[in-house]
PADO-306335 format. One record per residue (C-alpha): residue in one letter; x, y, z. Coordinates in steps of 0.05 Angstrom, whole numbers, always signed. Each point is the difference from the previous one (the first is absolute). Example, Ala and Ser with C-alpha at 12.3 -4.5 7.8 and 13.67 -1.06 7.14 Angstrom:
2
> residuo:xx:yy:zz
> A:+246:-90:+156
> S:+27:+69:-13
END
This chain:
86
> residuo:xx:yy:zz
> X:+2103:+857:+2297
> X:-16:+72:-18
> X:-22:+29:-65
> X:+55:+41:-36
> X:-56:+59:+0
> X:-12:-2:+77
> X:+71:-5:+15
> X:+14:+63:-48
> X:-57:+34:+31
> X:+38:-10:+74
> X:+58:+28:-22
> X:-33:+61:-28
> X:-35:+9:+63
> X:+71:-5:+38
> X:+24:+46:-40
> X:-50:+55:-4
> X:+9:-3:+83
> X:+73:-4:+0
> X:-4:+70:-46
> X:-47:+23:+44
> X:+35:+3:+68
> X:+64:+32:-51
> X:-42:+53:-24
> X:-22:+19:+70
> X:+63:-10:+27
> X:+35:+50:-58
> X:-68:+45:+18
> X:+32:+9:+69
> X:+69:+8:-16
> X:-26:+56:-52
> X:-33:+40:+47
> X:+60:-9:+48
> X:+46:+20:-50
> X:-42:+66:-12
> X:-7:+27:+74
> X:+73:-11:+0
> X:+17:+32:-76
> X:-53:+60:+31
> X:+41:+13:+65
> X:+71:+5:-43
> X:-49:+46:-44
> X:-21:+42:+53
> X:+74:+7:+25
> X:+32:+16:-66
> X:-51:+62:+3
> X:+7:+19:+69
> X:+77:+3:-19
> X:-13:+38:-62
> X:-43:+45:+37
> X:+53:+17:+50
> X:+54:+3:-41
> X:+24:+71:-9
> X:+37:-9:-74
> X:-13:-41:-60
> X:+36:-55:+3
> X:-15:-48:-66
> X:+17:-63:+41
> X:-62:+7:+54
> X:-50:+20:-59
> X:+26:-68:-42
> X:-22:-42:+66
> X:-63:+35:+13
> X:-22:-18:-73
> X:+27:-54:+9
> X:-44:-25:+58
> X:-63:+31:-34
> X:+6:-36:-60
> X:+12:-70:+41
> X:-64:+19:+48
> X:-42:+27:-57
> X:+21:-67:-37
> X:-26:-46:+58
> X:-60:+39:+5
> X:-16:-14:-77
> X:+13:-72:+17
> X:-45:-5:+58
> X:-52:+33:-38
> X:-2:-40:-49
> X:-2:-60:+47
> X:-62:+35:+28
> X:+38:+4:+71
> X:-33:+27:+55
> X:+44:+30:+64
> X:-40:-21:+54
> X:+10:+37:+73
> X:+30:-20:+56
END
Protein backbone atom coordinates (compact mmCIF):
# COMPACT_ATOMS: atom_id res chain seq x y z
CA UNK A 1 0.00 0.00 0.00
CA UNK A 2 1.32 3.45 -0.90
CA UNK A 3 1.49 6.54 1.17
CA UNK A 4 -1.07 9.22 0.04
CA UNK A 5 2.23 11.62 -0.20
CA UNK A 6 4.14 9.27 -2.58
CA UNK A 7 1.25 8.59 -4.65
CA UNK A 8 0.56 12.56 -4.94
CA UNK A 9 4.11 13.00 -5.60
CA UNK A 10 3.72 10.41 -8.83
CA UNK A 11 1.11 12.16 -10.16
CA UNK A 12 2.89 15.48 -10.00
CA UNK A 13 5.72 13.95 -11.68
CA UNK A 14 3.24 12.63 -14.54
CA UNK A 15 2.02 15.65 -14.88
CA UNK A 16 4.94 18.00 -15.04
CA UNK A 17 6.04 15.40 -18.12
CA UNK A 18 2.76 15.19 -19.71
CA UNK A 19 3.00 19.42 -19.84
CA UNK A 20 6.25 19.02 -20.90
CA UNK A 21 6.02 17.12 -24.23
CA UNK A 22 2.63 19.92 -24.72
CA UNK A 23 4.77 22.78 -24.29
CA UNK A 24 7.35 21.43 -26.78
CA UNK A 25 4.89 20.25 -28.95
CA UNK A 26 2.96 23.98 -29.00
CA UNK A 27 6.93 25.27 -29.25
CA UNK A 28 6.91 23.56 -32.72
CA UNK A 29 3.65 24.37 -33.95
CA UNK A 30 4.61 28.16 -32.97
CA UNK A 31 7.51 28.35 -34.93
CA UNK A 32 5.61 26.57 -37.77
CA UNK A 33 2.92 28.85 -37.63
CA UNK A 34 5.45 31.88 -37.95
CA UNK A 35 7.49 30.76 -41.12
CA UNK A 36 4.14 30.30 -42.52
CA UNK A 37 2.38 33.81 -41.05
CA UNK A 38 6.12 35.32 -42.53
CA UNK A 39 5.71 33.92 -46.12
CA UNK A 40 1.84 35.35 -46.37
CA UNK A 41 3.78 38.56 -44.89
CA UNK A 42 6.28 38.64 -47.42
CA UNK A 43 3.57 38.19 -50.20
CA UNK A 44 1.13 40.78 -48.99
CA UNK A 45 4.29 43.21 -49.58
CA UNK A 46 5.50 41.91 -52.67
CA UNK A 47 1.81 42.59 -53.89
CA UNK A 48 1.73 45.93 -52.38
CA UNK A 49 4.94 46.67 -53.89
CA UNK A 50 3.77 45.88 -57.36
CA UNK A 51 0.66 47.18 -57.23
CA UNK A 52 0.40 50.29 -59.35
CA UNK A 53 -2.75 52.13 -57.33
CA UNK A 54 -3.91 52.24 -53.80
CA UNK A 55 -6.18 49.96 -53.28
CA UNK A 56 -7.42 49.98 -49.33
CA UNK A 57 -8.23 46.22 -49.48
CA UNK A 58 -4.39 44.93 -50.19
CA UNK A 59 -2.99 47.46 -47.45
CA UNK A 60 -5.88 46.00 -44.80
CA UNK A 61 -4.23 42.36 -45.52
CA UNK A 62 -0.70 43.40 -45.43
CA UNK A 63 -1.33 44.84 -41.85
CA UNK A 64 -3.11 42.39 -41.38
CA UNK A 65 -0.42 39.67 -41.74
CA UNK A 66 2.13 41.93 -39.90
CA UNK A 67 0.26 42.26 -36.94
CA UNK A 68 -0.44 38.27 -36.81
CA UNK A 69 3.57 37.59 -37.53
CA UNK A 70 4.71 40.39 -35.24
CA UNK A 71 2.15 38.78 -32.66
CA UNK A 72 3.81 35.23 -32.91
CA UNK A 73 7.07 36.67 -32.76
CA UNK A 74 6.14 38.38 -29.25
CA UNK A 75 4.90 34.99 -28.28
CA UNK A 76 7.90 33.10 -29.14
CA UNK A 77 9.97 35.57 -27.44
CA UNK A 78 8.57 35.37 -24.60
CA UNK A 79 8.72 31.57 -24.65
CA UNK A 80 12.50 32.21 -25.11
CA UNK A 81 12.23 30.23 -28.64
CA UNK A 82 15.06 29.70 -30.57
CA UNK A 83 14.75 28.97 -34.62
CA UNK A 84 17.24 26.52 -35.06
CA UNK A 85 18.66 25.88 -38.88
CA UNK A 86 18.12 23.37 -41.02
Amino acid sequence: MESRSNKNAKTKRHRKQKIGKLHKSYDTYLLELMEVTQEKWNQQKSIVHKSFGYNPESEYELKKAEAKYFYLFREARQRQLRNSPK
